[in-house]
SEROGU-986810 format. One line per 3 residues: number of its first residue (from 1); their letters; for each residue x, y, z of N, C-alpha, C, CB. Coordinates in nm, 3 decimals, always signed. Glycine has a CB too. Layout:
% residues N
NUM> a> X/Y/Z/X/Y/Z/X/Y/Z/X/Y/Z  ...;
END
This chain:
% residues 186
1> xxx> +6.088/+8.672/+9.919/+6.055/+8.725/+9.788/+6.157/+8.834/+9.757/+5.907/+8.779/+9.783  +6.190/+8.842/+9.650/+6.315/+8.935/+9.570/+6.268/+9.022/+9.593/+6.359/+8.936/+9.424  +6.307/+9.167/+9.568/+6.302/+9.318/+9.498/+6.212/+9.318/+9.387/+6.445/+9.371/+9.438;
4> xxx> +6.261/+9.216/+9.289/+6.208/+9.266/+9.148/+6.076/+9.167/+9.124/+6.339/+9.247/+9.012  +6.038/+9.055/+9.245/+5.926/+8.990/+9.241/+5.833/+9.112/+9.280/+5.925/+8.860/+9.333  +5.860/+9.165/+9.414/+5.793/+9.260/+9.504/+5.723/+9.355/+9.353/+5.926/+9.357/+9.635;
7> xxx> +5.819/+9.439/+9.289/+5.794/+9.531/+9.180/+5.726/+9.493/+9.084/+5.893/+9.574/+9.128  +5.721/+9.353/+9.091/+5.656/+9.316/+8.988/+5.452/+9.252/+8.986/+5.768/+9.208/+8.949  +5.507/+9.234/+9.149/+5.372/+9.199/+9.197/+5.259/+9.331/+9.186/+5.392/+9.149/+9.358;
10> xxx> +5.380/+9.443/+9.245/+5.279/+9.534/+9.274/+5.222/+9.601/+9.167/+5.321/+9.622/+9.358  +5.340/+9.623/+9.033/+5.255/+9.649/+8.895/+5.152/+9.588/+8.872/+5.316/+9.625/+8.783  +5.194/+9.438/+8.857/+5.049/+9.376/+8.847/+4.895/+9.430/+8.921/+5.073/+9.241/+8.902;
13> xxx> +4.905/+9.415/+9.001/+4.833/+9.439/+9.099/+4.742/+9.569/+9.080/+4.919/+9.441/+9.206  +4.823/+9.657/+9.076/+4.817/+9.829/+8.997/+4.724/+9.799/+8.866/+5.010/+9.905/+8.930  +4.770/+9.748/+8.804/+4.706/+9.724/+8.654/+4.583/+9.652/+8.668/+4.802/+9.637/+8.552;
16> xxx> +4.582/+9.525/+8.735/+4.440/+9.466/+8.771/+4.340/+9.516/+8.797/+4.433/+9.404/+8.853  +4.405/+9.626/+8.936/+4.321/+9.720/+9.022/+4.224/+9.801/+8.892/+4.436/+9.842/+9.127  +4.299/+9.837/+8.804/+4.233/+9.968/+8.751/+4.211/+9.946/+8.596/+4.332/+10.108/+8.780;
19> xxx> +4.220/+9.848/+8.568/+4.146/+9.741/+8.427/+4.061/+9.631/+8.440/+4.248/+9.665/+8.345  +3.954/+9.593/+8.359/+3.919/+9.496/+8.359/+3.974/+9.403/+8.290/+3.831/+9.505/+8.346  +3.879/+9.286/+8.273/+3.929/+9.188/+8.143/+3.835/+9.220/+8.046/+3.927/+9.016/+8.167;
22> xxx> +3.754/+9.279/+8.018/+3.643/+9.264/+7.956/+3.732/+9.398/+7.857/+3.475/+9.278/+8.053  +3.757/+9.512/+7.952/+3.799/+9.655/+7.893/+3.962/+9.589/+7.763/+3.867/+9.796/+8.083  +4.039/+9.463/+7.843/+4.117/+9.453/+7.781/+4.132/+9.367/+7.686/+4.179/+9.456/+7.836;
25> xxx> +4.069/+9.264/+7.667/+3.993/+9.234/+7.521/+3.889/+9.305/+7.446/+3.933/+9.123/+7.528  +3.822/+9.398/+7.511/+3.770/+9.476/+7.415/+3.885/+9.534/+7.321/+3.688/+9.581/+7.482  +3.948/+9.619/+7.367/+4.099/+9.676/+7.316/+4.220/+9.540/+7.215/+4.193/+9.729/+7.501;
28> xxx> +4.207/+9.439/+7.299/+4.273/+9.365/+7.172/+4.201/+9.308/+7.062/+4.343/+9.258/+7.213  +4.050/+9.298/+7.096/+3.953/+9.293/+6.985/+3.989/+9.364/+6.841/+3.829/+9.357/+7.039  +3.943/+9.498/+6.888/+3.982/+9.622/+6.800/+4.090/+9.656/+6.733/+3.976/+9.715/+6.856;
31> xxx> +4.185/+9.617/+6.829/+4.370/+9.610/+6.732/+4.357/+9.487/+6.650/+4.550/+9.577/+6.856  +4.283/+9.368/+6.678/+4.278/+9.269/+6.574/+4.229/+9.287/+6.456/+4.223/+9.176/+6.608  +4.076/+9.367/+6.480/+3.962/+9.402/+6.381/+4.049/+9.492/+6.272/+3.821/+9.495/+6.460;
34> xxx> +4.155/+9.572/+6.343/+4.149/+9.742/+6.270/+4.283/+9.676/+6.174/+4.197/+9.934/+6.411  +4.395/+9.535/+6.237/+4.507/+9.517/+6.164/+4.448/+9.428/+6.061/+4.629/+9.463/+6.243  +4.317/+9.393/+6.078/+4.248/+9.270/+5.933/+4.167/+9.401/+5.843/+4.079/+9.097/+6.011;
37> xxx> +4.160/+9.435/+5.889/+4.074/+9.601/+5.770/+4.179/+9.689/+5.694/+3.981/+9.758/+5.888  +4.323/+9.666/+5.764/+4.374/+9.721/+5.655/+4.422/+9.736/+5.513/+4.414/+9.731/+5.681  +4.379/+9.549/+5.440/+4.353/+9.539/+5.309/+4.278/+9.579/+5.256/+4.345/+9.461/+5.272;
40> xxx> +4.156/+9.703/+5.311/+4.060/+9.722/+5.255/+4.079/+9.875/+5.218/+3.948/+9.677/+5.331  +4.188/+9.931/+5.259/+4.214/+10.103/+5.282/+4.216/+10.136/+5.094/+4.420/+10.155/+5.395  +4.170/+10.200/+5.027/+4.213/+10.259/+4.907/+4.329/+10.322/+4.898/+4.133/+10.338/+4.869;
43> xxx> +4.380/+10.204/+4.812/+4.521/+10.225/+4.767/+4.556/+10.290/+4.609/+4.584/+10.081/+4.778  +4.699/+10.317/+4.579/+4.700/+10.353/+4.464/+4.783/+10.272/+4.417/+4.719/+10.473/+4.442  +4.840/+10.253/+4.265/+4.897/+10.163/+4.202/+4.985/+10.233/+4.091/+4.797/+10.069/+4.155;
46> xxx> +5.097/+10.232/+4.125/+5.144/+10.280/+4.007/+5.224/+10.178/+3.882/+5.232/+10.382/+4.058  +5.234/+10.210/+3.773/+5.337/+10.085/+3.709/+5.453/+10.106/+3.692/+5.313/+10.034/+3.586  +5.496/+9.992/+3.809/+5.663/+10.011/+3.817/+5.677/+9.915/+3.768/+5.752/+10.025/+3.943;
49> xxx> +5.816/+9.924/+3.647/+5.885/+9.820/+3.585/+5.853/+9.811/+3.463/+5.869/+9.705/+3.639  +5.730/+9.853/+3.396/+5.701/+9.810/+3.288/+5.743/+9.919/+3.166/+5.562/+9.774/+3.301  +5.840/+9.858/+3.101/+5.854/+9.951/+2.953/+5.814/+10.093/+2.931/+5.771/+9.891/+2.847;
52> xxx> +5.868/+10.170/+2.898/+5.821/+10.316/+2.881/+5.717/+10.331/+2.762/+5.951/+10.413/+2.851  +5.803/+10.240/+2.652/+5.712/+10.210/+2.540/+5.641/+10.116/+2.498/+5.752/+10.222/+2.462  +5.589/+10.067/+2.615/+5.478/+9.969/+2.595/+5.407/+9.957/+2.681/+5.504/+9.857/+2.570;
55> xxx> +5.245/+9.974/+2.656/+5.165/+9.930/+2.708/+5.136/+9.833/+2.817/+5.134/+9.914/+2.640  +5.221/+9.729/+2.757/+5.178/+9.607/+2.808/+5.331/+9.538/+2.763/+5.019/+9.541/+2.735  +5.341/+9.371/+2.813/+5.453/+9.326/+2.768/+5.578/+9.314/+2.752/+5.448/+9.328/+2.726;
58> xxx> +5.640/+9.251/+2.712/+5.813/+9.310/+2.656/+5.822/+9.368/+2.529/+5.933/+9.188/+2.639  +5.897/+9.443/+2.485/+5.887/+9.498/+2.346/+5.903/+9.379/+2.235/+6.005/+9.613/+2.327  +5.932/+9.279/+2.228/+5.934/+9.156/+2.155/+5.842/+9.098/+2.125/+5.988/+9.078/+2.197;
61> xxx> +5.723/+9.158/+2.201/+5.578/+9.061/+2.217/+5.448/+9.244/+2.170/+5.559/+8.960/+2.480  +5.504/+9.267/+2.149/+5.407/+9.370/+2.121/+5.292/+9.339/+2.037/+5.471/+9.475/+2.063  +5.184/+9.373/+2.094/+5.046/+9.362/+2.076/+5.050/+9.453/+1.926/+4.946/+9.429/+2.220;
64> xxx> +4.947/+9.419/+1.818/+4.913/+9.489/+1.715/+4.868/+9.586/+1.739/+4.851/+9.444/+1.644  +4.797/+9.700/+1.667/+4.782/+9.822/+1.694/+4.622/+9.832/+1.701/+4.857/+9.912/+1.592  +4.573/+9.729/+1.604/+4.423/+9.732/+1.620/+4.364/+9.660/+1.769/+4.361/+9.649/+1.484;
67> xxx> +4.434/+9.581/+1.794/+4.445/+9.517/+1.970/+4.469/+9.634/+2.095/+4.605/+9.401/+1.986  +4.506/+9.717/+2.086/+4.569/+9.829/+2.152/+4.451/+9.923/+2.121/+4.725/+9.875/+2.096  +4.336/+9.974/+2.077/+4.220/+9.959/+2.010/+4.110/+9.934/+2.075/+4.230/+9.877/+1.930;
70> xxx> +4.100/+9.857/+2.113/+3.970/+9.735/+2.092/+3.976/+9.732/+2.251/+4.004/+9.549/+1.987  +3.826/+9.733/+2.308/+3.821/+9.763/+2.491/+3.762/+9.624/+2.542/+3.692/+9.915/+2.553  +3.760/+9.516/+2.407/+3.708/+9.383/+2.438/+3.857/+9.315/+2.435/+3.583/+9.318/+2.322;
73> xxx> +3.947/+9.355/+2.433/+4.069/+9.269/+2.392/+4.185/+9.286/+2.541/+4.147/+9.346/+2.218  +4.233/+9.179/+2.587/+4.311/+9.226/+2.669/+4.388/+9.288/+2.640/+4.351/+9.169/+2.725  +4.517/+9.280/+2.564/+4.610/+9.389/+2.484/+4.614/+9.544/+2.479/+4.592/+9.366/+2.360;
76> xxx> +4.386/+9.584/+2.560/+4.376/+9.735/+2.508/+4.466/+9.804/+2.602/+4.219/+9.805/+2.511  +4.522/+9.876/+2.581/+4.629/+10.003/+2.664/+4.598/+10.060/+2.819/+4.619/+10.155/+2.569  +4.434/+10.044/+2.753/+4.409/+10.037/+2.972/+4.349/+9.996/+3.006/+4.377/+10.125/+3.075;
79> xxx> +4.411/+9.859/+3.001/+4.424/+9.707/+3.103/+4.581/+9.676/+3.137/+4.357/+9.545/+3.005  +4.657/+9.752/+3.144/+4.820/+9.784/+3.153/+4.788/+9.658/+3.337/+4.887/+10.046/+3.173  +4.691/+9.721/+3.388/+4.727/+9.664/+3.507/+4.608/+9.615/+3.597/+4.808/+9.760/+3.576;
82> xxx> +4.512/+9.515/+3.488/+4.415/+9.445/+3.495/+4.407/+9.320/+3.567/+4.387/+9.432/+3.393  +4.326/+9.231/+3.616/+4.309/+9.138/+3.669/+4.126/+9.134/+3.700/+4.415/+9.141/+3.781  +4.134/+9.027/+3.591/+3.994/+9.014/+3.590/+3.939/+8.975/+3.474/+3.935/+9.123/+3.625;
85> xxx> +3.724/+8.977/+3.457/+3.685/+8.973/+3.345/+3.657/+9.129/+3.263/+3.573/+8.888/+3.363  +3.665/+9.129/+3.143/+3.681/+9.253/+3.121/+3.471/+9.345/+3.109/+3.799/+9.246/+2.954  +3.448/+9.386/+3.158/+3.322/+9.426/+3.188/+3.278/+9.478/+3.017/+3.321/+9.553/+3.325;
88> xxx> +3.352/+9.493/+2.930/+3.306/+9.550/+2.796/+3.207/+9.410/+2.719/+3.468/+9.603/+2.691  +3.270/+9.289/+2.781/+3.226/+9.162/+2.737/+3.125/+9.105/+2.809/+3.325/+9.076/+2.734  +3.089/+9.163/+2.922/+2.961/+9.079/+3.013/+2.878/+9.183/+3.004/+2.985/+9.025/+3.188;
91> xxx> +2.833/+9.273/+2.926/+2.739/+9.366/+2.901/+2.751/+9.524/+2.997/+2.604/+9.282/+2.929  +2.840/+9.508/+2.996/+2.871/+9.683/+3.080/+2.974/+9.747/+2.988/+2.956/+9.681/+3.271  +3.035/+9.835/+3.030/+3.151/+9.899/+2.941/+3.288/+9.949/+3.036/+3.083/+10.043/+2.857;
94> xxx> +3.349/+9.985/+2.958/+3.461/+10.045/+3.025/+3.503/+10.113/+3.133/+3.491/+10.098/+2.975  +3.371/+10.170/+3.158/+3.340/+10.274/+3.256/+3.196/+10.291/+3.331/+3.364/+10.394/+3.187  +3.110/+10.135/+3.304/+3.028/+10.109/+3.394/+2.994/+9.938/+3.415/+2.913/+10.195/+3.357;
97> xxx> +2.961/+9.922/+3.512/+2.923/+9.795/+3.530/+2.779/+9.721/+3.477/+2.932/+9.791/+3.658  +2.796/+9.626/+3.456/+2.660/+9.521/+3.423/+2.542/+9.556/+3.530/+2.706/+9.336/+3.447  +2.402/+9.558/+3.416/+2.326/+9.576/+3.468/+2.299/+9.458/+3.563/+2.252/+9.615/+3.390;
100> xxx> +2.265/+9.501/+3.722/+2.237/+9.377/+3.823/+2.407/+9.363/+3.900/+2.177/+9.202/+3.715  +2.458/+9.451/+3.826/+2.596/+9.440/+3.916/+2.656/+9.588/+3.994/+2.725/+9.384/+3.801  +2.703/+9.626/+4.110/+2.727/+9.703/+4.152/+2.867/+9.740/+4.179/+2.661/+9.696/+4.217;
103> xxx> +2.930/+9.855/+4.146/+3.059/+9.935/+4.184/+3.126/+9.875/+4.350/+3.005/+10.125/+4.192  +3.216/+9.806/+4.323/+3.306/+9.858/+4.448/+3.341/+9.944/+4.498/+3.385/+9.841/+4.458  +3.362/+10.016/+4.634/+3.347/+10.133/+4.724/+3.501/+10.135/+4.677/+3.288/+10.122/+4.904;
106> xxx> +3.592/+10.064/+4.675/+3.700/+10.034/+4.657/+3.821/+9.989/+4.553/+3.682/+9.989/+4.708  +3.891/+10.085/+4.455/+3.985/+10.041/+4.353/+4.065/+10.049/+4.361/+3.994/+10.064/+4.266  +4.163/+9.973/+4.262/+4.299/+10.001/+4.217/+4.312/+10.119/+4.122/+4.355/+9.882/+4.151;
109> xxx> +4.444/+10.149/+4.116/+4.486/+10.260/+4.022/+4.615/+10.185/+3.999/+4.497/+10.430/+4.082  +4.634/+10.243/+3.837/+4.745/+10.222/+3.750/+4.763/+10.334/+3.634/+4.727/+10.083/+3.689  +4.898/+10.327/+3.595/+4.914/+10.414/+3.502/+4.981/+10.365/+3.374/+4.978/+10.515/+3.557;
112> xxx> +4.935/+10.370/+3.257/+4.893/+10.324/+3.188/+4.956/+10.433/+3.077/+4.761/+10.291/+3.219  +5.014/+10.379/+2.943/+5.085/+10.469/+2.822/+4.997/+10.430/+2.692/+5.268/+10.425/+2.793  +4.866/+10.522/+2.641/+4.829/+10.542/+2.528/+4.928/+10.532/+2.413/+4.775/+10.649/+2.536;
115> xxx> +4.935/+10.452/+2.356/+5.054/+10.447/+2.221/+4.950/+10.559/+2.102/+5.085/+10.218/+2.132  +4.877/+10.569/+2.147/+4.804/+10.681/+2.034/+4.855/+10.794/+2.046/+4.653/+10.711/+2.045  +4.894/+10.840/+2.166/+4.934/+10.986/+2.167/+5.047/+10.943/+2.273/+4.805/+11.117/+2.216;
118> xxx> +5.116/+10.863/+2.279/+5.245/+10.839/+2.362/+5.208/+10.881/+2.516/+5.380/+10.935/+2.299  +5.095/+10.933/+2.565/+5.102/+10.983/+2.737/+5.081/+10.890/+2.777/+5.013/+11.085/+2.810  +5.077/+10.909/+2.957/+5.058/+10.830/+3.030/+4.943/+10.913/+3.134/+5.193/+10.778/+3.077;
121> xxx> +4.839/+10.784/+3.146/+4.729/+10.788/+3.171/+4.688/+10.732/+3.309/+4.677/+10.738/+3.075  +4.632/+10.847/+3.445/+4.590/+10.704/+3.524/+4.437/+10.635/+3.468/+4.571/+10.744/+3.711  +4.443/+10.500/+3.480/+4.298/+10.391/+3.501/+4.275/+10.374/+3.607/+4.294/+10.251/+3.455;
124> xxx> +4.174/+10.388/+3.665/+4.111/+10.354/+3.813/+4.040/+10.219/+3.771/+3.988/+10.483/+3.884  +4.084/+10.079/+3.796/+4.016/+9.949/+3.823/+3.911/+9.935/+3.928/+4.112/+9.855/+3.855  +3.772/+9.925/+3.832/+3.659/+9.937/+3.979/+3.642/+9.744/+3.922/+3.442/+10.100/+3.965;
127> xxx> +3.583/+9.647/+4.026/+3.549/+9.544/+4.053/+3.416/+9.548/+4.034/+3.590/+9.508/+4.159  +3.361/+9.488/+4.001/+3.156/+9.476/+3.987/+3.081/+9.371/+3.997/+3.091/+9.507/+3.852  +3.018/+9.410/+4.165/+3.015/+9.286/+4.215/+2.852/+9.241/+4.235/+3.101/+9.286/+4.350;
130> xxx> +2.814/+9.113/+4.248/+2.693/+9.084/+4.262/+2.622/+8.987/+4.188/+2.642/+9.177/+4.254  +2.673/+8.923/+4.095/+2.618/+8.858/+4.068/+2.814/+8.726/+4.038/+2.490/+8.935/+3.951  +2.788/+8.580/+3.944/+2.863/+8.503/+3.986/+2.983/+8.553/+3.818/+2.777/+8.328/+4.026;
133> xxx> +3.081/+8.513/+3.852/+3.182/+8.609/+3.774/+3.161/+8.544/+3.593/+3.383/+8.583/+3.854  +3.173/+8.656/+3.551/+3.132/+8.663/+3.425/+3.169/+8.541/+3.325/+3.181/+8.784/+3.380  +3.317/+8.526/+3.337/+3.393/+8.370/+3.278/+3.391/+8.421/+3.097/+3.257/+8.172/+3.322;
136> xxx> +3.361/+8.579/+3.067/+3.444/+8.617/+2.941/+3.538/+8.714/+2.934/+3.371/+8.652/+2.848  +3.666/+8.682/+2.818/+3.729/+8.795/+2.829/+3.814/+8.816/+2.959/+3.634/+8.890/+2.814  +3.853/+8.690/+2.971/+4.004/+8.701/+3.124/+4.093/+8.777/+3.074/+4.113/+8.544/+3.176;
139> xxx> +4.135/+8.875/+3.163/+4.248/+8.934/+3.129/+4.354/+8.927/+3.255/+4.214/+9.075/+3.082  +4.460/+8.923/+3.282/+4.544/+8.913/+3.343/+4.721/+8.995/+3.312/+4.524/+8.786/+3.345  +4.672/+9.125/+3.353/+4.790/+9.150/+3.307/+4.857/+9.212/+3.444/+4.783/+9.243/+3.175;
142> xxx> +5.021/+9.175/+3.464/+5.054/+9.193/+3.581/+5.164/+9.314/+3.595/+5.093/+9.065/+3.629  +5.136/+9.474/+3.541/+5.257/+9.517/+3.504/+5.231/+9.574/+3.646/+5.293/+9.605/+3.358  +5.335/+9.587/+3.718/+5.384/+9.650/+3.828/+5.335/+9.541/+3.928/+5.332/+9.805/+3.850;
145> xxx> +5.235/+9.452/+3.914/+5.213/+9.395/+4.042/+5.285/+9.332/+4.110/+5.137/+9.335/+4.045  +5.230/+9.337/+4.273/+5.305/+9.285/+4.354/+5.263/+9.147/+4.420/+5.325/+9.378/+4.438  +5.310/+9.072/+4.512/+5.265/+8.954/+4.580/+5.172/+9.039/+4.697/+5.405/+8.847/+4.642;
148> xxx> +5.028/+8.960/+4.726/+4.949/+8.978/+4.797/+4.935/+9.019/+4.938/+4.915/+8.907/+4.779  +5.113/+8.987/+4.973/+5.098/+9.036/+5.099/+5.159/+9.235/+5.116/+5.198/+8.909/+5.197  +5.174/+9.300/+4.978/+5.195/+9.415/+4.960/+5.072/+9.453/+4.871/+5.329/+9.436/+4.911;
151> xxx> +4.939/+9.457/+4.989/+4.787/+9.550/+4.940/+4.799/+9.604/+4.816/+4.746/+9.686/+5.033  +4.897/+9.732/+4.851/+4.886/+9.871/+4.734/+4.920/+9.832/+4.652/+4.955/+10.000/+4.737  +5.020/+9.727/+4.588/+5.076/+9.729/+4.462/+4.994/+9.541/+4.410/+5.291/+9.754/+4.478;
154> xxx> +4.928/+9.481/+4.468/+4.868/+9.344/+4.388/+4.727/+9.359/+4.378/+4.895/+9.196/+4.466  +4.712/+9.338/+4.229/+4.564/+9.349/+4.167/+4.493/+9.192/+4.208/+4.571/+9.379/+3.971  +4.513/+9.113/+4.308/+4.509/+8.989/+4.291/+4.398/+8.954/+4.388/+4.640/+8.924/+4.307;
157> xxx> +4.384/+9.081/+4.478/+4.249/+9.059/+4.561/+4.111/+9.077/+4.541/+4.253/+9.120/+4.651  +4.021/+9.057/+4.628/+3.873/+9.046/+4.522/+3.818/+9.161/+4.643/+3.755/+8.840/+4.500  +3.826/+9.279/+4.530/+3.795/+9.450/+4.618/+3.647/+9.438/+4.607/+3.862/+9.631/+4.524;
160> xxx> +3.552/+9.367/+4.595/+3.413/+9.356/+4.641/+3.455/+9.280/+4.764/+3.297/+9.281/+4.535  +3.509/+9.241/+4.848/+3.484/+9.210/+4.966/+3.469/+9.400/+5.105/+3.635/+9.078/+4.989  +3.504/+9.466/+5.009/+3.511/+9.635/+5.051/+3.365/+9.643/+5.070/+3.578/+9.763/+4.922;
163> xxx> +3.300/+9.611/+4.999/+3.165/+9.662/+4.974/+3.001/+9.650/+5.116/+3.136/+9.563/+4.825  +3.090/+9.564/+5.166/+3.020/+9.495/+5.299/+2.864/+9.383/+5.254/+2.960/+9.657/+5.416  +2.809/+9.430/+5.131/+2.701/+9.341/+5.113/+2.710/+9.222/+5.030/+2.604/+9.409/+5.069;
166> xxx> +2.669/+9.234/+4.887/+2.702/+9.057/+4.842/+2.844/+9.104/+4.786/+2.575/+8.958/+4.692  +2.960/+8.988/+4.840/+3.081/+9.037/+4.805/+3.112/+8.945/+4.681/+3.186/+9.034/+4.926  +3.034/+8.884/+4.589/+3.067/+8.811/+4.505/+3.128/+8.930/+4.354/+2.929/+8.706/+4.491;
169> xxx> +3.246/+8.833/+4.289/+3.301/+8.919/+4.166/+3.239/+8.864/+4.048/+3.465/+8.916/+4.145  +3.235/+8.945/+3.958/+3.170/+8.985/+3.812/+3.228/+9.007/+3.737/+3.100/+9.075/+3.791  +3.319/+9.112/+3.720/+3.383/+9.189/+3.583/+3.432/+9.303/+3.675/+3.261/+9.244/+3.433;
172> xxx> +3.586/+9.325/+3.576/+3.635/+9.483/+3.587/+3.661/+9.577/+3.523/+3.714/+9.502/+3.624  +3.581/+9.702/+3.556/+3.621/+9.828/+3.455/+3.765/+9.885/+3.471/+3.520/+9.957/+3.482  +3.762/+9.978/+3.383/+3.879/+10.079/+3.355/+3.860/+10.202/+3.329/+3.951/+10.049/+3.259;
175> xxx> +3.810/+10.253/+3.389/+3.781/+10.403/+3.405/+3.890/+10.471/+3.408/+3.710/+10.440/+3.519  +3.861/+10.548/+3.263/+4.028/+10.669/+3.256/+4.005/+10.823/+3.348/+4.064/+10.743/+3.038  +4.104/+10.826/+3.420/+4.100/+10.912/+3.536/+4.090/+11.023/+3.515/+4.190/+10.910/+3.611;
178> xxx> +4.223/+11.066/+3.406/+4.305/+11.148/+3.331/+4.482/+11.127/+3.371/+4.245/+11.302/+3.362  +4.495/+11.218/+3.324/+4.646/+11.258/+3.261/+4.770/+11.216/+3.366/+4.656/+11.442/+3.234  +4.831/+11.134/+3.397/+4.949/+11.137/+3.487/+5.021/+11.198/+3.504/+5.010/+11.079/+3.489;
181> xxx> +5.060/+11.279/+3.626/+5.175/+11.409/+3.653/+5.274/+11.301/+3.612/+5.202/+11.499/+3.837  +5.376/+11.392/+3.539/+5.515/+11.386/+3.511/+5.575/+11.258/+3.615/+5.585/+11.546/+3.541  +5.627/+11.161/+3.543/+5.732/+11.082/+3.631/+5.662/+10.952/+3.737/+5.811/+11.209/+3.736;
184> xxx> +5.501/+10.992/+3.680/+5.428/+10.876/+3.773/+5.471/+10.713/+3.706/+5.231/+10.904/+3.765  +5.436/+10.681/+3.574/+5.479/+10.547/+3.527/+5.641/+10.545/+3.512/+5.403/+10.512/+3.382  +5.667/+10.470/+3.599/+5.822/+10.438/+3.584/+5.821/+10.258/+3.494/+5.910/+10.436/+3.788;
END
């Protein structure tokens, strides 16, 4: 037997001695559990890429002003970075969920440009979950989003699975946060 068999036996050996198997799948258990939970961490969202002066869109496609307005319309100014049914249309509002439906522990954030007063605004996207998804008022708007395998920046996941109990989706609000420090919507 070699040198580096000998060294290698006896690590082994060392390590056996003073681990179980049980201790060491417990431990790769947990690194499995803790690297599948990390889509669930509260993230933030900012909107990168999208127009300074627009809401939504390319400037060629600009939404009317009464659309920009209106909290039943996708077009409204904060849904900049929506994905979903819009909760103003399945009997909740902007800033609460349907009765029989419950808040996700868990949102997105986006920032979002009021054409009423030109600022930029964060929206916190809550999910509202519990009953089977509303099917009015799709909105889909993708400004800054990313592909699914970058959490923080794609609105594309269903954040009632955060919630641990019925993880079924409903509708999403837009709860205005307030005011964006300087330089957040790029």
């Amino acid at each position: 037997m070699s040198a580096i068999d000998r060294i290698c036996e006896a690590l082994a050996r060392d390590v056996a001695g003073r681990t179980s198997r049980r201790g060491f799948l417990a431990r790769v258990g947990a690194v499995l559990l803790g690297t599948g939970m990390l889509p669930l961490l509260p993230v933030a969202r900012a909107q990168h890429g999208a127009p300074q002066g627009a809401a939504g869109g390319a400037a060629s496609n600009e939404p009317d002003a009464a659309a920009l307005q209106d909290p039943t319309r996708c077009e409204y100014w904060r849904h900049c970075a929506i994905d979903g049914y819009l909760c103003g249309c399945c009997g909740g509002s902007q800033s609460s969920c349907p009765p029989g439906t419950e808040p996700s522990p868990i949102t997105w954030i986006g920032t979002c440009r009021n054409p009423a007063d030109g600022k930029d605004y964060v929206i916190s996207y809550n999910d509202c979950c519990g009953k089977s998804a509303c099917g009015r008022c799709a909105c889909n708007r993708n400004e800054g989003d990313q592909p699914i395998y970058v959490p923080a920046l794609s609105n594309d996941i269903n954040w009632c699975a955060g919630k641990g109990g019925d993880i079924v989706y409903h509708c999403s609000t837009a709860v205005l946060v307030g005011l964006a420090p300087d330089g957040a919507a790029k």
